[in-house]
C-alpha positions in Angstrom: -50.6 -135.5 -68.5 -48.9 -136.5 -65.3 -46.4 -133.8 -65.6 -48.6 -131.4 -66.8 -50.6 -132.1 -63.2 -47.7 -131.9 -61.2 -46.7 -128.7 -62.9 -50.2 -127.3 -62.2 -50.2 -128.0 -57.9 -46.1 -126.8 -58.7 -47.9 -123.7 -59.5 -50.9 -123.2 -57.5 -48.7 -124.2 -54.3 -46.1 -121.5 -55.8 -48.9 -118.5 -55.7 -50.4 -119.5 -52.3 -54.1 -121.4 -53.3 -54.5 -125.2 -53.4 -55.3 -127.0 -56.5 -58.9 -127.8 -57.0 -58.8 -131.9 -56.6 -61.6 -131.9 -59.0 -59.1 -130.6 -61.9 -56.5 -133.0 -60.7 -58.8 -135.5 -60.9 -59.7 -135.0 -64.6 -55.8 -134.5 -65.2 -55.4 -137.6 -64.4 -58.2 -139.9 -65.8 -57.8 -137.4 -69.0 -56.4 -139.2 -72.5 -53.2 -138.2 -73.9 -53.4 -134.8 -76.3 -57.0 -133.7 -74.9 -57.7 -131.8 -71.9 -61.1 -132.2 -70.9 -62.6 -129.8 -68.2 -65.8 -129.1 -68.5 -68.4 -128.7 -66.1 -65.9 -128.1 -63.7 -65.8 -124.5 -61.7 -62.3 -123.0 -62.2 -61.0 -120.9 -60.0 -58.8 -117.7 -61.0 -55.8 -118.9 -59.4 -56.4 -122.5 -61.3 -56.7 -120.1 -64.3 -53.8 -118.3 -64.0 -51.8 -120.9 -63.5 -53.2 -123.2 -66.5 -52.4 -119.8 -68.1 -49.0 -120.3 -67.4 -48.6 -123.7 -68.5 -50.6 -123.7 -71.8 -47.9 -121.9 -73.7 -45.1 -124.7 -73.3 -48.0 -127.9 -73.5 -47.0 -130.0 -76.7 -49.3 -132.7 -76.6 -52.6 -131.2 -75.7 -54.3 -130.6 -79.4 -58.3 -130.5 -77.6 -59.0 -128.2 -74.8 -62.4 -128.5 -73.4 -63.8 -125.6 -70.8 -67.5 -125.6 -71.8 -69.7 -124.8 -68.5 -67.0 -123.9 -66.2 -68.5 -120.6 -65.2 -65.6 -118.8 -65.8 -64.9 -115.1 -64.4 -63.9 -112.5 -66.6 -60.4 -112.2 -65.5 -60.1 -116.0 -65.3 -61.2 -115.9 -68.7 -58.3 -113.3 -69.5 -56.0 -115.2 -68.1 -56.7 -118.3 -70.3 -56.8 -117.1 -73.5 -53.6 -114.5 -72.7 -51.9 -118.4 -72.1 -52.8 -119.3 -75.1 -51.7 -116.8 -77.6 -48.2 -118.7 -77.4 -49.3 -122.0 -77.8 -49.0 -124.0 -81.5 -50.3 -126.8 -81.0 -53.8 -126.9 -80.0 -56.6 -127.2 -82.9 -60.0 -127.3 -80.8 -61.0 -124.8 -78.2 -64.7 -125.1 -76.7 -65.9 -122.6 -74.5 -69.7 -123.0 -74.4 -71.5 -121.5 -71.8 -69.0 -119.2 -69.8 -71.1 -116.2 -70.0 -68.3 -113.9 -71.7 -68.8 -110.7 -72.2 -66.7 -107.1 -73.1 -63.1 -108.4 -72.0 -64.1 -112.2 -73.2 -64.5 -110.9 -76.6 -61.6 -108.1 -76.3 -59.3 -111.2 -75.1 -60.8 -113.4 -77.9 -60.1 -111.0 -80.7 -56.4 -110.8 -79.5 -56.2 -114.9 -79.3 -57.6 -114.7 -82.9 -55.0 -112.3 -83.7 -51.7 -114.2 -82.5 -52.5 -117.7 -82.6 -52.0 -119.3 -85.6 -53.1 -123.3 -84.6 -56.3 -123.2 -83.3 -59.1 -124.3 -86.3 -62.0 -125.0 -84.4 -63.5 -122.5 -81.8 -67.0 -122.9 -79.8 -68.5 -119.8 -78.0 -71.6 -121.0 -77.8 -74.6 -119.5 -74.8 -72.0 -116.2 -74.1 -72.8 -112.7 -74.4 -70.2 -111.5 -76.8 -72.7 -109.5 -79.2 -74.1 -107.3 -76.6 -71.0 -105.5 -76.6 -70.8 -103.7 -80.1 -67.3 -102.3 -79.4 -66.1 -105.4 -78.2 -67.3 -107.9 -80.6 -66.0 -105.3 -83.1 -62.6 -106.2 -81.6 -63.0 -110.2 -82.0 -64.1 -109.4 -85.6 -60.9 -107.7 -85.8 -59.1 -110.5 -84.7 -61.2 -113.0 -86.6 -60.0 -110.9 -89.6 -56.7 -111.1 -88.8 -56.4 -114.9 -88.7 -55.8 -117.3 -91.2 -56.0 -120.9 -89.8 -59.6 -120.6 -88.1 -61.8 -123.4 -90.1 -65.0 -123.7 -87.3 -66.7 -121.0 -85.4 -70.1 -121.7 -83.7 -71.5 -118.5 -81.9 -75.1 -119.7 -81.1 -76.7 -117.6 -78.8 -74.7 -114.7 -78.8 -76.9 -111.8 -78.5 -75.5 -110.7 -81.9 -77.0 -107.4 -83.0 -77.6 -106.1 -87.0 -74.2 -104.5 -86.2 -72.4 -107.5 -84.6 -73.7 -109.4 -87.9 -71.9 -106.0 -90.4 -68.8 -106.5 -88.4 -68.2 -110.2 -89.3 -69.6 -109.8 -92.5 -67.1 -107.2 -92.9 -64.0 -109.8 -91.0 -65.2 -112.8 -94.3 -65.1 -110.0 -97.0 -61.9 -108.7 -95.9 -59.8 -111.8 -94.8 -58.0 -113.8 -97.9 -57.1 -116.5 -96.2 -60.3 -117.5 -95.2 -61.8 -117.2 -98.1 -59.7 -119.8 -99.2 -60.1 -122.4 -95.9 -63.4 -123.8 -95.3 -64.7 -121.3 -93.2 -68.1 -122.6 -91.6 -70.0 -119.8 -89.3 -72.9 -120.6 -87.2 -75.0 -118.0 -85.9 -78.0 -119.6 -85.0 -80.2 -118.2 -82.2 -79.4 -114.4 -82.1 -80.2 -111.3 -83.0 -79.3 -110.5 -86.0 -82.5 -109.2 -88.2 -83.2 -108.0 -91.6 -80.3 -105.4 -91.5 -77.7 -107.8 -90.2 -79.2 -110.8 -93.2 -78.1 -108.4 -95.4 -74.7 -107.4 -94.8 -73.9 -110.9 -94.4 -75.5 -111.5 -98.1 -73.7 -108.9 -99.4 -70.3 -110.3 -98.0 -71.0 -113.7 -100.0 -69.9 -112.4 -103.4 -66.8 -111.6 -102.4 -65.9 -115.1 -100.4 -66.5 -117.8 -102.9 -66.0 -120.6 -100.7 -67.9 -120.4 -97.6 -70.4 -123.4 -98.5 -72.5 -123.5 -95.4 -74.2 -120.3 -93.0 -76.5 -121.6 -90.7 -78.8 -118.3 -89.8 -82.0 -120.1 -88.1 -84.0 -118.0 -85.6 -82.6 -114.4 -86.4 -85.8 -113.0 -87.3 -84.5 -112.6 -90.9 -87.2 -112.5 -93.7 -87.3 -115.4 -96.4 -85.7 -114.0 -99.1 -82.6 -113.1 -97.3 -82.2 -116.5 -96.3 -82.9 -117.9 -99.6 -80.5 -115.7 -101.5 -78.2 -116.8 -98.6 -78.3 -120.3 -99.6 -78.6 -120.0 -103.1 -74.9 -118.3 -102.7 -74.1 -121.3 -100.4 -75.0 -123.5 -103.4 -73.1 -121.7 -105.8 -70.2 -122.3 -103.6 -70.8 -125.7 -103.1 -70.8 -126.4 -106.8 -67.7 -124.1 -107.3 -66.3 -126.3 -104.3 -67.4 -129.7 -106.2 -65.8 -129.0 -109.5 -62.5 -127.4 -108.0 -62.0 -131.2 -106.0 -63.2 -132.7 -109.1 -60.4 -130.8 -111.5 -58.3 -131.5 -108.9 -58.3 -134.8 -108.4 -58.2 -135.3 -112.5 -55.1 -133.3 -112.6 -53.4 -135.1 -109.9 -54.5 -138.4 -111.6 -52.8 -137.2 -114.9 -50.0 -135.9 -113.0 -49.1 -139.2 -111.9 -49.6 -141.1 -115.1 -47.3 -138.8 -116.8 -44.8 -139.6 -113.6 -45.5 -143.1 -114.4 -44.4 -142.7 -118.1 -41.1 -140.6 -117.2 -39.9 -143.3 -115.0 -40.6 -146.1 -117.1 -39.1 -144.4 -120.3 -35.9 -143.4 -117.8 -35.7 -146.7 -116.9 -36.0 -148.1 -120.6 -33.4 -145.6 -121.6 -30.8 -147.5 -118.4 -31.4 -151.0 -119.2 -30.6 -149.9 -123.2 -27.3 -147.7 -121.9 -26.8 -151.4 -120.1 -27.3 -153.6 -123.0 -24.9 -151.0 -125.1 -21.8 -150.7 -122.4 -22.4 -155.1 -122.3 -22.4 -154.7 -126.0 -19.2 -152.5 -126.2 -17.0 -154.7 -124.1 -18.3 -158.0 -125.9 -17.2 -155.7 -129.5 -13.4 -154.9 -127.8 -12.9 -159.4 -127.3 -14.3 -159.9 -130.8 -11.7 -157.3 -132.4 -9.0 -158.7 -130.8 -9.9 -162.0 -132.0 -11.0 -161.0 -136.0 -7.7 -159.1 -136.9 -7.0 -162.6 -139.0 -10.0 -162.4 -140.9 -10.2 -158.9 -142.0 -10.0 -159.2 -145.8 -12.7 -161.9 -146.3 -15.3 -159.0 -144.6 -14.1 -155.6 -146.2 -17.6 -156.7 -149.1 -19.6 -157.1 -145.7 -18.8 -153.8 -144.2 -19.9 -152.4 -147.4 -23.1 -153.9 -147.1 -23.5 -153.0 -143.3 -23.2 -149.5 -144.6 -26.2 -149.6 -147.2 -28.3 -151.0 -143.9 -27.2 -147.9 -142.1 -28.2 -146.1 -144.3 -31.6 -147.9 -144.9 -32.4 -147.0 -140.9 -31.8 -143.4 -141.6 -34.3 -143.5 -144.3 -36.4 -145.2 -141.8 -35.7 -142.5 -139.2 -36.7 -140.0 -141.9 -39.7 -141.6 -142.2 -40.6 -141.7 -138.7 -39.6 -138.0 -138.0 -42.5 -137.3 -141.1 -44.7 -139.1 -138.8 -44.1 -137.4 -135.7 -44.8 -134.3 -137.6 -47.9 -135.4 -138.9 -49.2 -136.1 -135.8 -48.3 -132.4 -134.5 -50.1 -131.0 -137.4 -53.1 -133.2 -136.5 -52.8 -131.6 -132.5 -52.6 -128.1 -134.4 -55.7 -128.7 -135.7 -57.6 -129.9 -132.9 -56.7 -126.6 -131.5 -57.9 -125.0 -134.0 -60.9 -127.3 -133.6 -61.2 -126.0 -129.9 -60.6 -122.5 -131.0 -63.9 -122.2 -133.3 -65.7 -124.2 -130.5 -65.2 -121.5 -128.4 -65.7 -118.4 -130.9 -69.2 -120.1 -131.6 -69.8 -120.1 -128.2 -69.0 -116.6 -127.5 -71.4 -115.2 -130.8 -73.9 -117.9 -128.9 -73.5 -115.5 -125.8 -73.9 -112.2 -127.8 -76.7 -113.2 -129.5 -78.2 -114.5 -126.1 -77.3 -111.1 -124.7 -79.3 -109.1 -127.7 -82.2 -111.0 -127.0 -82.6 -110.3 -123.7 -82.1 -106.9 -124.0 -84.5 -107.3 -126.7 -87.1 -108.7 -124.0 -86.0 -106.1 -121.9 -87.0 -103.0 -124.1 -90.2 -105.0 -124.6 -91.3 -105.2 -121.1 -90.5 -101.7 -120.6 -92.5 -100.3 -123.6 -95.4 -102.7 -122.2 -94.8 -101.3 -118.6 -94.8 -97.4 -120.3 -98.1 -98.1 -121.8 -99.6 -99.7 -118.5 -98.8 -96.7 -116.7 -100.1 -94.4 -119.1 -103.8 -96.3 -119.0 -103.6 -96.2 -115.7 -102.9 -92.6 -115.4 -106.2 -92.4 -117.8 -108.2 -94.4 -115.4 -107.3 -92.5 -112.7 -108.1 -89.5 -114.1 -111.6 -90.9 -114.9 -112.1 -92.2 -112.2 -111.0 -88.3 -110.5 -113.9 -87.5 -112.7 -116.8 -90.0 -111.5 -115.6 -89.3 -107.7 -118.8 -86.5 -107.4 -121.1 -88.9 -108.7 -120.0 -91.8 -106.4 -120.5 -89.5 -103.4 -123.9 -88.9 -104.1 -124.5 -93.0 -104.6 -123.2 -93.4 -101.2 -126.5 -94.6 -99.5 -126.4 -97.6 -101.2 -123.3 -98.8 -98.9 -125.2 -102.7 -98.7 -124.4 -103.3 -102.2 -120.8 -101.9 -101.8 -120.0 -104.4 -99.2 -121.6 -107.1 -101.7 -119.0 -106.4 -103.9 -116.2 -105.9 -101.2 -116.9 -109.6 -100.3 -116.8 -110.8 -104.3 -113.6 -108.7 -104.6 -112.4 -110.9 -101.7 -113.3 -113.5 -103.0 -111.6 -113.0 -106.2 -108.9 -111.8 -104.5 -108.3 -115.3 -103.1 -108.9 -117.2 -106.3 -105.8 -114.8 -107.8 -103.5 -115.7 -105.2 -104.2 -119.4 -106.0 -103.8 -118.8 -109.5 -100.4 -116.5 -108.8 -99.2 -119.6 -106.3 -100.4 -122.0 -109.4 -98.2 -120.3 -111.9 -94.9 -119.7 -109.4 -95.0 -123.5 -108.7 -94.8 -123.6 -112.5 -92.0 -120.8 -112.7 -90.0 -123.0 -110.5 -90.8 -126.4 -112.7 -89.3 -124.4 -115.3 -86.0 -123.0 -113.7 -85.7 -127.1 -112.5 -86.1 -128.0 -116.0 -83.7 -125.0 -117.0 -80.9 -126.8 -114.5 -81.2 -130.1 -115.7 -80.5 -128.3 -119.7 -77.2 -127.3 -118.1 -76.0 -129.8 -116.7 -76.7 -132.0 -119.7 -74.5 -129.4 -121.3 -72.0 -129.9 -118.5 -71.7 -133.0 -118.9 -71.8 -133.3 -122.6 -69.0 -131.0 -122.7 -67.1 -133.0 -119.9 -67.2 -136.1 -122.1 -66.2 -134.6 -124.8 -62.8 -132.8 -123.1 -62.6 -136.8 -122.1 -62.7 -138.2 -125.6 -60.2 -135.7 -126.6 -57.7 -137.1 -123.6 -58.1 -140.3 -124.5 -57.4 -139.5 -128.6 -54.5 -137.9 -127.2 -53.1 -140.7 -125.0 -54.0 -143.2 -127.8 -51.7 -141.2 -130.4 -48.8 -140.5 -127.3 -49.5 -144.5 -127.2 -49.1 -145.3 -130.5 -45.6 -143.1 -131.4 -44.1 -145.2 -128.3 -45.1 -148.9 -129.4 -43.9 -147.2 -132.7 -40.3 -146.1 -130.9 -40.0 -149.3 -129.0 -40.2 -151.7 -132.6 -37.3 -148.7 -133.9 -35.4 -149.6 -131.1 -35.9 -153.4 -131.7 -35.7 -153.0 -135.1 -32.4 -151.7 -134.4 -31.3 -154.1 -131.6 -31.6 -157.0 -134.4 -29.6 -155.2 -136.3 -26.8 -154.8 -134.1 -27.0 -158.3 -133.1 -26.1 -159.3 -137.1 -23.5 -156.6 -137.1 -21.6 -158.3 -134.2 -21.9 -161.4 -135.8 -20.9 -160.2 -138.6 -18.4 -158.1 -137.1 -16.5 -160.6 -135.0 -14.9 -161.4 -138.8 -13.6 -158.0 -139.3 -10.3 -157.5 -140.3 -7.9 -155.1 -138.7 -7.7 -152.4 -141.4 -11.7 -151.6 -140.7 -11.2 -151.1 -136.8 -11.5 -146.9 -137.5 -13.9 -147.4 -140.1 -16.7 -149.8 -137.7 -15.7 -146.8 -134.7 -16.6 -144.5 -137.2 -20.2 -146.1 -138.0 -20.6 -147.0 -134.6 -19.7 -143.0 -133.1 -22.4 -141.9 -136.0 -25.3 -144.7 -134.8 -24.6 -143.6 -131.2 -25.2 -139.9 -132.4 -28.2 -140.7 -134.5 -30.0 -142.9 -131.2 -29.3 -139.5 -129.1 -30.6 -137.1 -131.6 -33.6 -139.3 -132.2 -33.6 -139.8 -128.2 -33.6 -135.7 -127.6 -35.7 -134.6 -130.5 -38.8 -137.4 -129.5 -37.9 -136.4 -125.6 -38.4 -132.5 -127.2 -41.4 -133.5 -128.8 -43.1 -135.4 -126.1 -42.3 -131.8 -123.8 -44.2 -130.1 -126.6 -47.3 -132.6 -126.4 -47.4 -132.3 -122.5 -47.6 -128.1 -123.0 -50.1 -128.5 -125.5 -52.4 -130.9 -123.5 -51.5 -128.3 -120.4 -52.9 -125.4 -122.4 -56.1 -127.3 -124.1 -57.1 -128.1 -120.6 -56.5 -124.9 -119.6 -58.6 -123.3 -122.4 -61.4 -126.2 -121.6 -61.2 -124.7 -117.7 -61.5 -120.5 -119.3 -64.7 -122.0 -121.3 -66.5 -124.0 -118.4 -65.8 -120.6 -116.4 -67.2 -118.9 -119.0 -70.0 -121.3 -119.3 -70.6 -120.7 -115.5 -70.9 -117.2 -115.9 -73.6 -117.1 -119.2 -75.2 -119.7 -117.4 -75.6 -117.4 -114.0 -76.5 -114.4 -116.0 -78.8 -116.4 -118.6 -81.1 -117.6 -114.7 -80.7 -113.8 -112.9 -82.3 -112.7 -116.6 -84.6 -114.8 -116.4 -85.6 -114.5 -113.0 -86.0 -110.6 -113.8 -87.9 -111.4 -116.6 -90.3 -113.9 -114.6 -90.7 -110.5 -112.1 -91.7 -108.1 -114.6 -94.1 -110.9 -115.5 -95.6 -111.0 -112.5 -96.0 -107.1 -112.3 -98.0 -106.5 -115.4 -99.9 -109.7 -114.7 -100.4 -108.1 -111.4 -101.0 -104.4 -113.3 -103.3 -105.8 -115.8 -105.7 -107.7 -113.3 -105.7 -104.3 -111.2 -107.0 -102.4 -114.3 -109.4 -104.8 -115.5 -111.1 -104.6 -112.1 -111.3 -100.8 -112.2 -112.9 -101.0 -115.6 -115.3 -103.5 -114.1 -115.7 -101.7 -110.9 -116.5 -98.3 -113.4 -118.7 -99.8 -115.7 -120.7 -101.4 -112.8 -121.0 -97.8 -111.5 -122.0 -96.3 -114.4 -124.9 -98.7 -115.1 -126.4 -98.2 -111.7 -125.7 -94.5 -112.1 -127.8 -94.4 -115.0 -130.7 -96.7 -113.7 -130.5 -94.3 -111.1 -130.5 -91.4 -112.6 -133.9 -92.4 -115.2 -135.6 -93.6 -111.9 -134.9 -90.4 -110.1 -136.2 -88.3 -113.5 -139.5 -90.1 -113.6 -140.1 -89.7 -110.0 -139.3 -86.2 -110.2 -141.6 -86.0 -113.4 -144.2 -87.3 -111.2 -144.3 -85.2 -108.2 -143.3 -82.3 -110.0 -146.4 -80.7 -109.4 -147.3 -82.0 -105.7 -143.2 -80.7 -105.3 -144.5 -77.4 -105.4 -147.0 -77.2 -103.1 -144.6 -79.0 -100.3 -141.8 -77.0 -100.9 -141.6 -75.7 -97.2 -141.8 -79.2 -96.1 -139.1 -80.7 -99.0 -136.9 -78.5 -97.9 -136.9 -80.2 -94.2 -136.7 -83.4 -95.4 -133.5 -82.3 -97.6 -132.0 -81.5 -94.4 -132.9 -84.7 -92.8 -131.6 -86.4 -95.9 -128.6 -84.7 -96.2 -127.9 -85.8 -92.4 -128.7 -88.9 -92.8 -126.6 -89.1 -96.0 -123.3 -87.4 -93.8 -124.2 -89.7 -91.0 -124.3 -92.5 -93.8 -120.6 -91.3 -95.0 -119.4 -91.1 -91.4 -120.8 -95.1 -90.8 -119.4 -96.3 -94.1 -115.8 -94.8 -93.1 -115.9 -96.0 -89.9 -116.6 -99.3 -91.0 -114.0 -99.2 -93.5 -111.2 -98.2 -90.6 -112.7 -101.0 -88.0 -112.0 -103.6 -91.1 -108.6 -101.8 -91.5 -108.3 -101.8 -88.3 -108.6 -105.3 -87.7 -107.1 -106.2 -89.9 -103.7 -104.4 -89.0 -104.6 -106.1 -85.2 -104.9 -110.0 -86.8 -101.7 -109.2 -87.8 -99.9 -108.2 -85.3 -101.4 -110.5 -83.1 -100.2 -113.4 -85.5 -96.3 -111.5 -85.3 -96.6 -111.3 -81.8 -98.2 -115.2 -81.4 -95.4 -116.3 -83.7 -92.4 -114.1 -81.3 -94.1 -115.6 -78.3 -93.7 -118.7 -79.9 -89.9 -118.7 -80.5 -89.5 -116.7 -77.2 -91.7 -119.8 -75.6 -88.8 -122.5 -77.5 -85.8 -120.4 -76.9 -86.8 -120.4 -72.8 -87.6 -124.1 -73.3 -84.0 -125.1 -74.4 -82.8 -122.3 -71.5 -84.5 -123.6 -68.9 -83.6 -127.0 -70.3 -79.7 -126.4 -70.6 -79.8 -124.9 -67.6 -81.5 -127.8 -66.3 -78.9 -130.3 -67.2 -76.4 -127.5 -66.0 -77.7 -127.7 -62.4 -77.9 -131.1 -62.2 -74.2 -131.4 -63.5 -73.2 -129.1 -61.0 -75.3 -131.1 -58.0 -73.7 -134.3 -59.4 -70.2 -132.9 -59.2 -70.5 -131.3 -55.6 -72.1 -134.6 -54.4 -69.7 -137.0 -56.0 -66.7 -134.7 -54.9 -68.0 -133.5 -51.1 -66.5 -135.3 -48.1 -70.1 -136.4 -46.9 -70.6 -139.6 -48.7 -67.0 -140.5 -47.0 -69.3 -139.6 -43.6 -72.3 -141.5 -44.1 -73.3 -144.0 -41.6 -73.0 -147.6 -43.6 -76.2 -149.7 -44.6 
């Protein structure tokens, strides 16, 4: 860092400006490989000239510049340095205020650097720009090494959010890093929710999308993190399959090495052997026709090991035809579970057909009801006056209104017992199925096990042997020198035949394992899949549930709301006839004065209709103004938070700033002693 400081007052000197002695202060009390200037108000000269010596740093990995109120050229000048640089991994620019060139500048950075991993933009102003954070979503496409990106309070718009969603879908490489976004605290709404939902499908391992206070509904953020979920599990199993195969990896690594050096030490033993054969011939050519019967018999032994050979090749073979049919095992498995899924699939569209039949048939009651209840609308205008006993049963439906939203929370609290009890089924079946690929590894090793304690007695076996054929041999005579080089060039063809052919088959076992774990892989994928597609029908077939539970509570209330109608209709109408048989005669005699009271009536009965609509828009009405009153209590309750950590962070920022100019002015030099 000290050359890095004098290269920075080199520079600053060089362009006319004096270094800040605040920066060279933090260059010097800075550790090695992170360069921490934060809180710290850079200049544009100090800019340019970190600028310029950013692209040849080495050792700086960390580069801190949160709160340094940068200017937008300053800014530019920065991030133009350090397109060119390799080595640094963390950048932090939190609270800088960037805007249109910050972001234009960022996108290029994200374009040509290929080190950086971790980038903080938090408190800018990079979304209020649409063309400009268009161009850092470019860039952020275009880069392949990015890991971390927090843009917290942002400003980000429903189309800042479509942009990025579009730089995840469309970028390969990091779909396959790591990639965790934060967009907390912005402006990103239902539209925005959305598009990034829509962009999770397609990048299947971004595990974690933190999307708090962006005034996105609750489903979009649930669907949101039951993607997130799915990718942690697909994250999960991949380290878990990896790890396994590097485990096995290095057990058969293990088993090379020690068979390579079992096959030196016996190329050892044999060269020791050979030389110790050439002294003992030398010294047994006086002896050679006492041991011409011996040779004979040495022969019949020879050929006793190649029956023995024989039998152990029948062996090897048996034990392949036993792997053949474990795969064939493994095949059926896997045909039963594939008719498993076509059945499942025939069911539910089985279900499917069902629900729509039931929902055809709903629709066509209703479209009865409605017509009768077209038909009783004249007779409920006249029975009007009698608006008391309307807003009697107004208040029961309420009432019953409430006691069905209990009973619908009731019965999605056991929906979701269900789909818990659902997960646990599979991965039961997970993990039955995992011990089950286990059992068959182990099976496997236990037979590769077996066939090499089997080799090693051969090979001992045979190393007794040889040791009674050099004792034996030392007596030789000189007329059976070809004949023992003879039996001794066929033994050393038969150990490297058998050496190839159980090297060939133990090649043959490795592919085999290699494609049974393969095929175990295809079927958990598989698995995965039904599974996914067994809980989405399911889900669908929960909905359609609730919609003709939802349709059949509707139309038994019309039915009670009609038949309620019709009774008091009737009453109404019997009381009416006995009145009117009653005054029928007076009736005749007051017709002049009747006919002003049907006026009055009549009035009365409009002014009736009026009071009952009005009533019935004053209830709608506030009704509609609860609600937004609530909305707008709940915004002026984030807005009320959101200035609270402002005012807060702002706060702190001041006081920073106060600390910094009193601790660096040249008045606490001045101050009069105590």
């Amino acid at each position: 860092m000290e050359e890095f400081r004098r290269s920075y007052s080199r520079l600053c000197k060089e362009s006319g400006a004096e270094p800040q002695e605040a920066v060279l202060q933090q260059l010097h009390q800075l550790p090695r490989g992170r360069l921490d200037l934060a809180t710290q108000s850079l200049t544009v000269d100090t800019c340019r000239a970190l600028g310029k010596l950013l692209p040849r740093e080495t050792l700086c990995t960390e580069l801190v510049l949160s709160d340094c109120m940068l200017s937008e050229e300053g800014a530019t000048l920065l991030l133009r340095g350090l397109c060119a640089n390799t080595v640094l991994r963390f950048l932090d620019l939190k609270g800088n205020n960037l805007r249109a060139t910050g972001a234009a500048a960022l996108g290029k950075l994200l374009q040509q650097n290929k080190s950086i991993q971790s980038l903080t933009l938090e408190w800018n102003n990079l979304g209020t720009w649409d063309d400009a954070f268009a161009t850092f979503c470019g860039g952020l496409a275009a880069n392949g090494t990015l890991q971390q990106l927090d843009l917290r309070n942002n400003q980000i718009s429903h189309k800042g959010a479509e942009e990025l969603a579009l730089a995840l879908k469309g970028n390969a490489t990091l779909q396959q890093l790591g990639f965790l976004p934060d967009l907390r605290w912005n402006n990103i709404g239902l539209l925005g929710g959305r598009a990034l939902m829509n962009c999770l499908p397609s990048n299947r391992t971004l595990w974690r999308l933190d999307l708090a206070g962006n005034n996105i509904p609750g489903d979009v953020l649930r669907a949101v993190e039951q993607a997130m979920g799915h990718n942690q599990d697909r994250l999960t199993t991949f380290q878990e399959n990896h790890a396994r195969t590097h485990v096995l990896s290095r057990e058969v690594q293990r088993l090379r090495e020690e068979k390579s050096k079992q096959f030196l030490d016996l190329m050892e033993t044999i060269d020791k052997q050979r030389e110790e054969m050439a002294k003992s011939s030398r010294a047994s050519a006086a002896r050679i026709g006492q041991l011409q019967e011996a040779l004979n018999e040495r022969h019949s032994i020879i050929n006793a090991l190649k029956a023995k050979l024989q039998m152990t090749e029948a062996a090897l073979a048996l034990s392949e035809q036993k792997a053949q049919d474990l795969g064939e095992l493994l095949a059926t498995a896997e045909r039963e579970q594939l008719s498993l899924s076509q059945r499942q699939a025939k069911e539910r569209r089985l279900e499917q057909q069902e629900a729509a039949e039931r929902e055809s048939k709903l629709l066509r009651d209703l479209s009865a009801a409605n017509e009768k209840n077209l038909l009783l609308q004249n007779q409920v205008d006249e029975l009007e006056g009698k608006v008391k006993c309307q807003q009697e049963q107004l208040f029961q439906t309420r009432q019953e209104l409430t006691s069905t939203s209990a009973q619908l929370k009731m019965r999605a609290i056991q929906a979701e017992e269900r789909l818990d009890m659902e997960k646990r089924r599979s991965r039961q079946s997970l993990e039955d199925s995992e011990s089950l690929r286990i059992k068959e590894v182990e099976h496997m090793s236990r037979h590769l096990e077996e066939s090499e304690r089997a080799m090693q007695e051969r090979v001992q076996r045979l190393e007794a042997v040889r040791l009674s054929l050099e004792e034996e041999l030392s007596r030789v005579k000189a007329a059976a020198l070809s004949e023992r080089g003879q039996a001794e060039e066929e033994l050393i063809k038969a150990k490297s035949q058998a050496r190839l052919e159980e090297q060939q088959r133990l090649a043959h076992l490795e592919e085999k394992l290699r494609l049974l774990v393969q095929a175990r892989d295809e079927a958990q994928g598989a698995c995965l899949q039904q599974k996914q597609a067994v809980v989405e029908a399911q889900t669908r077939a929960s909905q359609l549930g609730l919609q003709l539970e939802g349709l059949r509570r509707r139309l038994e209330e019309l039915q009670q709301d009609l038949s309620h109608k019709d009774e008091e209709r009737v009453a109404e109408v019997s009381r009416v006839r006995v009145e009117l048989q009653e005054q029928n005669g007076r009736l005749q005699a007051e017709l002049a004065a009747q006919e002003a009271l049907r006026e009055k009536a009549a009035a009365l009965e409009r002014q009736l209709k009026v009071m009952a609509s009005d009533h019935r828009e004053a209830l709608l009405d506030r009704e509609s103004e609860n609600a937004s009153l609530r909305e707008k209590l709940r915004l002026r309750e984030a807005e009320i938070a959101r200035i609270r950590d402002e005012e807060a962070q702002r706060a702190s920022f001041l006081q920073n700033a106060v600390l910094a100019y009193v601790q660096g002015s040249p008045v606490r030099t001045l101050s009069p002693p105590k």
